[in-house]
N, C-alpha and C positions, 0 to 999 in steps of 0.2 A: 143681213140686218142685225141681227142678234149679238154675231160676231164684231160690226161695227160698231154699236152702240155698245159694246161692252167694253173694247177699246174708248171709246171718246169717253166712258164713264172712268176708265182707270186711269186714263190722262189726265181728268179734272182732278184727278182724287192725287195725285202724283204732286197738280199745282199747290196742292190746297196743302199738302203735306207739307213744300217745299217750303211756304209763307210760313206755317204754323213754325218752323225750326226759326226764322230769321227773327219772328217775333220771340219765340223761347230765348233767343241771345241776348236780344235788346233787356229784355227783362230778367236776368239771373235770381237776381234778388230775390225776388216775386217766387220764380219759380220751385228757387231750392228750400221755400218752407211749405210748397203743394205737392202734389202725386196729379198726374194725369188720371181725367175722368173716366170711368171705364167705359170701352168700346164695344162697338156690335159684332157679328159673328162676320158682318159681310166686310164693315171694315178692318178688323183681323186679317182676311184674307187677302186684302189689298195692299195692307201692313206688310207682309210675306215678302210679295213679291218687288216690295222697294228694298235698293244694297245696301246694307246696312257699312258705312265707312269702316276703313280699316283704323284703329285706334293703338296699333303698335306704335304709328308714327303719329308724332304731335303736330299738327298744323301750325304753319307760325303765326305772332299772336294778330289780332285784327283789331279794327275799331272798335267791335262789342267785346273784347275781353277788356278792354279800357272804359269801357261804359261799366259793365261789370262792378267797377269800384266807386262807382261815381256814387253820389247819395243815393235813394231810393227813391223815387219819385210818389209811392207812396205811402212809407212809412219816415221819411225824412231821416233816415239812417243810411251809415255805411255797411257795405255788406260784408260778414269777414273771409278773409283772405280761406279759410276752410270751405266755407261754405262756396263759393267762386269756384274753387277747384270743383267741388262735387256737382255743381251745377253742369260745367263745361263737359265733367264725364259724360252727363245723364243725357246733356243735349247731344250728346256724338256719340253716345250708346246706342239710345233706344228711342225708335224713330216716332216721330209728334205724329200720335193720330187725330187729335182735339182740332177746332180753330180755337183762337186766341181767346173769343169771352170762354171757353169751357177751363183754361189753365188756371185759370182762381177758383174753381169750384176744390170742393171738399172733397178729397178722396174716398171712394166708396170702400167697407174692408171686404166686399164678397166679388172675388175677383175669381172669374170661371176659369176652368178646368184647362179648356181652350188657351187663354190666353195666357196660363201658366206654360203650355205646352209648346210655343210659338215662339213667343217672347224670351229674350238673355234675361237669367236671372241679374237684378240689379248689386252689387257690389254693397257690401256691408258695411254698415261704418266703421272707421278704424277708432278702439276706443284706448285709452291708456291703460296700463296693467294697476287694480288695484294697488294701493300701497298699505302693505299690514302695518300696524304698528309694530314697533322691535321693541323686544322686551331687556335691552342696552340700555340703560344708561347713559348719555353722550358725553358725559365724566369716564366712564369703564371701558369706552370703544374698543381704545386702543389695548387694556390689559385682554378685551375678550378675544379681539383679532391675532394677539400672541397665542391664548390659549389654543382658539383654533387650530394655528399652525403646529404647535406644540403637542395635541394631539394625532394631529394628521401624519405627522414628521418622528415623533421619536418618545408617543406615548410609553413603550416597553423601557424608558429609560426610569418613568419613576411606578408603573405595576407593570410586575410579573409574571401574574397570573393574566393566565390569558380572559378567565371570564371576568373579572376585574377591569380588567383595560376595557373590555366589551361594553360593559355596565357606565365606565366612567364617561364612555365615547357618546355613548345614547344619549347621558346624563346630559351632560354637558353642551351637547345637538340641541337638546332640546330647550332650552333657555339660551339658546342664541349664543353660546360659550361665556355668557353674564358668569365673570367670578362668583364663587359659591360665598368667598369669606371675607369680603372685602367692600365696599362703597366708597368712591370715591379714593381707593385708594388706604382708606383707614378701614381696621378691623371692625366687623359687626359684635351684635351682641352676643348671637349665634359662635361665633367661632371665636368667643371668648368666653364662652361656655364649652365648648367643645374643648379647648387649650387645657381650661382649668382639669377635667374628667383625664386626659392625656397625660398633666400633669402628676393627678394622683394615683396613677393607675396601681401605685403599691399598695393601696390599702385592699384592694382583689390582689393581693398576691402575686400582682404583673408587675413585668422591670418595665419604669417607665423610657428607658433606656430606647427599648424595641418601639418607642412610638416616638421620633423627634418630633420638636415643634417648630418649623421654618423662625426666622427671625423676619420678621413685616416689618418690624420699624427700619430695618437696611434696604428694606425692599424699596426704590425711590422710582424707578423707571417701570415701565408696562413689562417689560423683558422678566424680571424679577418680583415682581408683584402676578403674573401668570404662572410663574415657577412655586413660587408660594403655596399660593392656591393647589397646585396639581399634590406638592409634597405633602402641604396637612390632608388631604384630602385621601392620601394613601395610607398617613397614620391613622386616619379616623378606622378606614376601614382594616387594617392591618390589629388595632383593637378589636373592634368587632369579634374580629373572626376568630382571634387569641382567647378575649373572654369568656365566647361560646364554646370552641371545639378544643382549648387548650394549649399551649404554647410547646407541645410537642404530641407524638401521635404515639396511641396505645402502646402500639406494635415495636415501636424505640425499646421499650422498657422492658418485655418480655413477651414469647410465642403464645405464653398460654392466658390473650386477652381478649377478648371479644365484645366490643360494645356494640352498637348502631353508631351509624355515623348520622349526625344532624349539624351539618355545612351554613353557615349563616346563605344569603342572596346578597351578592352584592348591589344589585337591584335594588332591593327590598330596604339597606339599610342607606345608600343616598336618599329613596323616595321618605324612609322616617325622618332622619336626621335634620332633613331641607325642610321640613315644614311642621317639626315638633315644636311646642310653646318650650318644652325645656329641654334643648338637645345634651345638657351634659346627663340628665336623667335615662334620657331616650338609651343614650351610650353605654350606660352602666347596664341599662337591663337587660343587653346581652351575658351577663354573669348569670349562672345558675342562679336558678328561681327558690330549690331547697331550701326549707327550715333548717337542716342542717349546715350548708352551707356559708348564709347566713350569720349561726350563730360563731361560726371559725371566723367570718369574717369579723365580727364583734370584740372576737377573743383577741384576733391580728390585734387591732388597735390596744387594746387594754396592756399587751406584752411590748409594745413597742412606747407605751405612752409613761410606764415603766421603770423606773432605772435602781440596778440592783446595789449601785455603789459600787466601790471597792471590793473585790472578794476576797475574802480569807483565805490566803494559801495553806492548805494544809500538806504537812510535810510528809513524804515516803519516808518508810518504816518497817519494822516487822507484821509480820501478816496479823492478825486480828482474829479473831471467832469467839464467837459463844456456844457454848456443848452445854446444853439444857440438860436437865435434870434425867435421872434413869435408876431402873431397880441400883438397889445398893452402893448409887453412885447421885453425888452431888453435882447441881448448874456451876461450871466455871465460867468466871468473870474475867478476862483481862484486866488490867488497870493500864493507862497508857496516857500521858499528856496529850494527846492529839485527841482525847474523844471528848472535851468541851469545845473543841472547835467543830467536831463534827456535829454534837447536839445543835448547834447554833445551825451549820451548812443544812442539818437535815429539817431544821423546825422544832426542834425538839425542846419545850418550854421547861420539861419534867427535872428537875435536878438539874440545872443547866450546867453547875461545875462539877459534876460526879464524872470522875477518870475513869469510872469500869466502864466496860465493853461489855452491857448486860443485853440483858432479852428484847427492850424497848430499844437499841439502840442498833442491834442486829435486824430484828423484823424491820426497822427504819433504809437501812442500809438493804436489805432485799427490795423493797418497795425501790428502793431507786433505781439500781440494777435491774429490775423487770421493767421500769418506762425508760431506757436507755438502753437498753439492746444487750445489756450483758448479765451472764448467767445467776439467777436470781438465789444464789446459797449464803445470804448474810455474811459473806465470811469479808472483810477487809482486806483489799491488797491492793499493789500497785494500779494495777488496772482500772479499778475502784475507785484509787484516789486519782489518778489524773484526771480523768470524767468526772470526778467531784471538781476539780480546781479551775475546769473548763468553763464558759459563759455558761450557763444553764440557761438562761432568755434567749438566746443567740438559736441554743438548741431545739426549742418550744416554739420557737417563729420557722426556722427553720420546716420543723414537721409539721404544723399548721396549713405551712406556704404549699408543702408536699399534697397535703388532704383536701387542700382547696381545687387543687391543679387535675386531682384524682375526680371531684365532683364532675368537674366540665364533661368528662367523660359518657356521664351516666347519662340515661334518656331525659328531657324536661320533664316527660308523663312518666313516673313510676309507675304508677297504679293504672287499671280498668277503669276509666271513667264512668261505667254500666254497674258497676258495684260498686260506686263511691271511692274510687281510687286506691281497692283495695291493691296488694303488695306482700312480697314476705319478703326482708331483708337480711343475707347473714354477711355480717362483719368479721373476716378469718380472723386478725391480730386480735377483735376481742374474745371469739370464740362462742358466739350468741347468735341464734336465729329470732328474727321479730315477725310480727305480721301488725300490720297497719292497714287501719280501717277507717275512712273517714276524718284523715289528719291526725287520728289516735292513733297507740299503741293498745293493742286488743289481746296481745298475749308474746310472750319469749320464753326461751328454753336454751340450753347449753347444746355445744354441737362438738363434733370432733371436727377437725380439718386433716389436710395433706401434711404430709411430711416436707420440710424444704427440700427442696433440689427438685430432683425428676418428678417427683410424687406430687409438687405443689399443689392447690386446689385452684382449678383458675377462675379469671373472676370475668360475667359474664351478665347480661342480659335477656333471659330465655321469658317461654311461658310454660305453667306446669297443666296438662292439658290432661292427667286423669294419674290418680293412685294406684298400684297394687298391693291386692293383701295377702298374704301367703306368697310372695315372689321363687322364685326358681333362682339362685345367683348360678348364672354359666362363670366360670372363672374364665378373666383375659388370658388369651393366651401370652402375656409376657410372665404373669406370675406361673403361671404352669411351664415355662421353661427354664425361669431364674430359680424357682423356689422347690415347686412340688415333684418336679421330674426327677431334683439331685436328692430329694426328702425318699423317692421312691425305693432309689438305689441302697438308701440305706435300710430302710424297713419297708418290704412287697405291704404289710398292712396296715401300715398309715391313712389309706385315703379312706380305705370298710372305717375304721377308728372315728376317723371326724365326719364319717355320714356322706362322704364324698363319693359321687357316682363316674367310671372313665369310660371311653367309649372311643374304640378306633375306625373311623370311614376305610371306605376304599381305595384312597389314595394315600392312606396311611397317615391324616391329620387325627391329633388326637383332640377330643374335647373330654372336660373336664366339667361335671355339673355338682348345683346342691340339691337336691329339693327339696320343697316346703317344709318348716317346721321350724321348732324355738330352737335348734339347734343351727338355724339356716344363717351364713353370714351379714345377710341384710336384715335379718329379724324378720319381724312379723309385716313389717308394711316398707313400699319401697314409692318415692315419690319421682314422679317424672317428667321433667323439663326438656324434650330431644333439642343436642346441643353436641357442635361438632367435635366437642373435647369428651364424649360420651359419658359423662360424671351425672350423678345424682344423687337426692336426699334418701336416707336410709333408718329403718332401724338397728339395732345391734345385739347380741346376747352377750357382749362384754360390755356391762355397766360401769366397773367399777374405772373407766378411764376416764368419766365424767366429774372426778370429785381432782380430778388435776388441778390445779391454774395453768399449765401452758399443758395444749391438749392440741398437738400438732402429730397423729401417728398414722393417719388413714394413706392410701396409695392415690388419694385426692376426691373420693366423695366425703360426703359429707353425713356424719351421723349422728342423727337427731336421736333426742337424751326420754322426750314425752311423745313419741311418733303417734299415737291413738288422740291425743289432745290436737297434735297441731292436724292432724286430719281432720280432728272433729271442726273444727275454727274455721280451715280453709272450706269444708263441703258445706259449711252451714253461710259463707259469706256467697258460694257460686249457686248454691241452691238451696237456698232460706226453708223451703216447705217441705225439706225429706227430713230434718229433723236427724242430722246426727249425732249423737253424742258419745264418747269417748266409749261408754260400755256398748253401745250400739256395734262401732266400730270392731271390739275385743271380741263379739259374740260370732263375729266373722272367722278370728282364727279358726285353721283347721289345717288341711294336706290340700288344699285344689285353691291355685290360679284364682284369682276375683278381679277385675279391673274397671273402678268406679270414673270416670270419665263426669269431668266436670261441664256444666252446662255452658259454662264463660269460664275461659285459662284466666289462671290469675299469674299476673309476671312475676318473676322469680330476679330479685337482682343479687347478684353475689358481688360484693364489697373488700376493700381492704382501707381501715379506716383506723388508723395509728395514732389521729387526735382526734376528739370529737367533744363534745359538752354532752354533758350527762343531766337527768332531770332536775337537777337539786343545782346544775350553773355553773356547774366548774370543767375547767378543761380535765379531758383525762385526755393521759399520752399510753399510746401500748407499746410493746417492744416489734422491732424490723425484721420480722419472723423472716421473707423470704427474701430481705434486703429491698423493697422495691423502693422506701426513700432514699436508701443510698445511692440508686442508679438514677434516678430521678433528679438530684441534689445534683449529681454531676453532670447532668443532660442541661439542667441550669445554669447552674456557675459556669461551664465552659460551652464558649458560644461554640466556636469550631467542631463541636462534636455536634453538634444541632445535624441532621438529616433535613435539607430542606423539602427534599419530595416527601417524604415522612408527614412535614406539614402542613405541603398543599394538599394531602388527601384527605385534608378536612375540608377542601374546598370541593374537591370530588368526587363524587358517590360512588363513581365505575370503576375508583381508583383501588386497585388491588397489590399488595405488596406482600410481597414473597416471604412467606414464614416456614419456621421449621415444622418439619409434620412429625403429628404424636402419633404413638400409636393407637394404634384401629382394629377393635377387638370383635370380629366378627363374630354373629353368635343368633339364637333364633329370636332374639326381644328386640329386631329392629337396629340391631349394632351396638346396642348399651353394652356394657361390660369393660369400662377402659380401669373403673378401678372398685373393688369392692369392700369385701369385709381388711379384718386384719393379716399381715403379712401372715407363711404356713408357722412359722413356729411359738405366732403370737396364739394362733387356734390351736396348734398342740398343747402347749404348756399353761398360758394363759397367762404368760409373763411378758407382759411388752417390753419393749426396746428403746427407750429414748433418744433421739438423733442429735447429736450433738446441733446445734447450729452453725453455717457454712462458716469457714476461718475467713474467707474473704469479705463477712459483711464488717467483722470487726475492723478488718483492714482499711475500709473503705470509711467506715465511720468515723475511724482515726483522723482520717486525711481531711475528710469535709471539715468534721465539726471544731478542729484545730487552727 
């Protein structure tokens, strides 16, 4: 019985199914804006065990897919062609468990567990793919669709660099390759701002040469207007990175340079440039940020804005001098037609037609020779005059151009920002160490430097992280085998003489020491910067080299002329509340080691700075002590000698190029020792040595400045 009726109830329920589908057809319309009403757990199961049709194959079409589109019977609409399709799915998917009044009822949203588990999930709708808006232009389409390709295809044809091309690819991705410099085809206002900053780039002492500016107005087609775009786009940044890092790399110029390297982002300067109110400003301010920089740059304009005329050739001749006065001997004067033209070349208002060759006319004549590179003895001669008959403006842009080129070099941050951005700066060519505190100047003092050639001082970016007072100098071992080992052969007691201690290891290396005292080569106090060229600030017991004007004789540290002052200045800017003061410091002398250790390093820049503006607003020129404008001058004017890896390694931090190795004076203070007091015969005798200056810079000056 059970089994009977349970049959005859799943036959009814089979009929009832079968109706409810032929009703679902007639009615699509109807159907495909309802959901079937939810079902019981027993009808679920009955649900089951009806087949569900195969829908791989499509049934061909019938009377009710033709009704289907017939109006609606009752909403007095047609039904669309979409909705019909989805209809026909859902009635040959998933089988009618409703009768007919239940198909208009309101779909319920708590649909059980069961009948999720039973039931084919039903088929999602298919919806269109948003459409973003493009940030093209439909004027630029076609220039962006070149760019595209033009990046994708043969971007390495206008950057080089590889992070460049990176930067520009992103760039450009991301604004849908929309031209950067162009609308419609015409120039924006942006990238005739940019053009204008490219265009001037000589007044930063950059050849505008190295930044072409595509011509737009021939640019007619998409082809050439995408080309455009990519070219400026490569000078933009090709400035950038010339007026931050320099248009050549330290390392060009000489071994003994060490700055930090600070690489513009290429990144960084598309993301300013594209959305600065004033890109030719934005541009420029990749130029050093220095006050003194700056002010060269000011001076640029003022020499070039300029014009000295016609110059007075003054003619070759007999040599010239003045022999000042002396016991029982009288000042001789020349007399010479050529010296009112010289009064005139040199400035000289005082007598302007007086023919002698007197004392104002000779100190006039050294003053020149000392800002020109040649040896500064008053005396008139050929050499004299042709550097007199030369452009002199020509020569004063020139060196400006050199010192401007030198800044890009230095860090943006001189100073400790934690002490007000203190700093000590020495400048070799003028022979001066500063210290600047707070955008001031807080104190300066004369200094010795290096000798040219091997001995240079080199110029460098360090921090000075603690003083010693009474230091111990270990002599390097290159002076103790160029100087004091052949000093030895000649007199066994030379070294007992100057206080000098020797001392042979077991492997037979000799060291060579001072120790402490006012007889010691570095003086009383020795200042330290560790720094791979092992050089640092010192005191001295030979004063009297301090009263030179050119004061170039050290083996390349540096010797400071008031050592107890500039300590006192730097420990009172790192550590205001110990109260140093220069006697403070003095009352330290003695025979033992002291090492005062700064609470904050204050950085140490060493400079070579041949023009600069002085307080009072004038240019000063100093002379090309170790030639580095002349190398520099010709690193300019001739492109061909340009090193181009040289000057992507301002684009790359990791980038390391191969330099000559100094020597390296092993010794117990940490490796210090590369260069100390003065040469052995200057501590014997007490007579230094003047070094001639190298014969090649004159050579070189010649050819430039001609």
């Amino acid at each position: 019985m059970r089994n009977d009726s349970t049959g005859r109830y799943g036959f009814d329920r089979v009929l009832m199914a079968v109706a409810a589908t032929f009703l679902a057809v007639s009615t699509s319309s109807a159907l495909a804006q309802t959901t079937p009403a939810q079902n019981s757990a027993a009808e679920l199961a009955i649900d089951a065990a009806v087949p569900v049709p195969d829908t791989s194959i499509v049934p061909p079409p019938t009377a009710a897919d033709i009704t289907a589109t017939a109006p609606n019977s009752m909403t007095g609409t047609a039904a669309a062609p979409e909705a019909a399709d989805k209809t026909e799915t859902t009635a040959s998917t998933t089988p009618a468990t409703a009768p007919a009044a239940s198909v208009t009822a309101p779909a319920t949203p708590k649909d059980s567990a069961a009948q999720q588990a039973k039931e084919p999930a039903a088929a999602p709708a298919v919806e269109a793919p948003a459409q973003t808006a493009s940030k093209v232009a439909p004027a630029d389409q076609p220039v962006a669709e070149k760019l595209r390709d033009a990046l994708q295809t043969q971007a390495g044809k206008f950057f080089e660099r590889k992070n460049e091309r990176a930067a520009v690819e992103k760039f450009y991705a991301a604004r849908d390759y929309a031209p950067l410099w162009t609308e419609s085809g015409a120039l924006t206002a942006r990238a005739k701002s940019v053009v204008s900053r490219l265009n001037d780039a000589s007044a930063d002492g950059l050849n505008p040469d190295e930044y072409p500016v595509p011509n737009f107005a021939a640019a007619t087609g998409p082809d050439a207007l995408a080309e455009a775009d990519l070219k400026l786009t490569a000078s933009m940044l090709d400035y950038a990175r010339q007026a931050q890092s320099g248009q050549m790399h330290w390392s060009q110029v000489s071994a003994d340079i060490q700055y930090p390297e600070h690489p513009v982002d290429p990144n960084e300067v598309l993301g300013t440039i594209a959305t600065a109110k004033d890109a030719s400003a934005a541009l420029q301010a990749y130029n050093p940020p220095h006050k003194l920089y700056k002010e060269l740059r000011a001076k640029l304009a003022e020499l070039r804005a300029k014009s000295e005329g016609p110059v007075k050739v003054i003619p070759e001749g007999a040599t010239l001098r003045y022999v000042a006065a002396a016991r029982n001997r009288q000042a001789t004067e020349v007399e010479d037609d050529r010296v009112p033209l010289l009064r005139a070349r040199l400035g000289i208002t005082e007598n302007p037609d007086d023919a002698h060759y007197d004392a104002t006319v000779a100190a006039a004549v050294r003053t020149f020779q000392s800002q020109n590179g040649l040896h500064p003895d008053g005396i008139l001669g050929n050499r004299t005059v042709a550097t007199l008959n030369s452009p002199k403006r020509d020569r004063e842009i020139d060196t400006v151009i050199v010192n401007m080129e030198r800044w890009r070099w230095l860090p943006r941050q001189l100073g400790a920002p934690s002490l007000g951005n203190a700093y000590a700066i020495l400048n070799i060519p003028d022979f001066t160490l500063k210290v600047m505190h707070n955008g001031a100047e807080v104190w300066k003092t004369r200094v010795v430097v290096g000798k040219p050639g091997k001995h240079a001082t080199p110029l460098l970016t360090e921090t000075m992280k603690y003083i010693t007072v009474n230091p111990t100098w270990n002599v390097p071992p290159s002076i103790i085998t160029n100087e004091y080992l052949p000093a030895l052969q000649q007199d066994p007691t030379v070294l007992d003489r100057m206080g000098l201690k020797l001392e042979q290891s077991r492997d037979g290396t000799i060291r060579i020491s001072q120790p402490p005292g006012e007889r010691n080569a570095l003086g009383r106090i020795r200042f330290n910067f560790p720094n791979k060229f092992l050089v640092y600030q010192h005191d001295t017991p030979d004063k009297n080299l301090f009263s030179r004007d050119v004061r170039a004789f050290s083996h390349g540290c540096m010797r400071v002329q008031n050592p107890d002052q500039y300590a006192s200045v730097l420990l009172n800017i790192a550590m205001p509340n110990e109260n140093y003061t220069p006697a403070k410091i003095r009352s330290m002398y003695g025979n033992s080691e002291r090492d005062i250790k700064f609470a904050t390093p204050i950085p140490v820049n060493i400079t070579y700075q041949t023009a600069f503006v002085d307080d009072a607003g004038k240019l000063q020129i100093r002379r090309d002590i170790y030639g580095r404008d002349a190398t520099m001058l010709t690193l300019l004017r001739n492109a061909k000698n340009k090193n181009l890896e040289a000057v992507v390694a301002h684009a790359q931090p990791n980038y390391s190029r191969p330099r000559a190795q100094l020597p390296v004076a092993a010794n117990d203070r940490g490796g210090y020792g590369y260069d100390s007091g003065p040469n052995f015969f200057e501590r014997l005798f007490g007579i230094p040595t003047q070094a001639p200056p190298p014969a090649a810079e004159y050579g070189q000056r010649r050819r430039i400045y001609r």
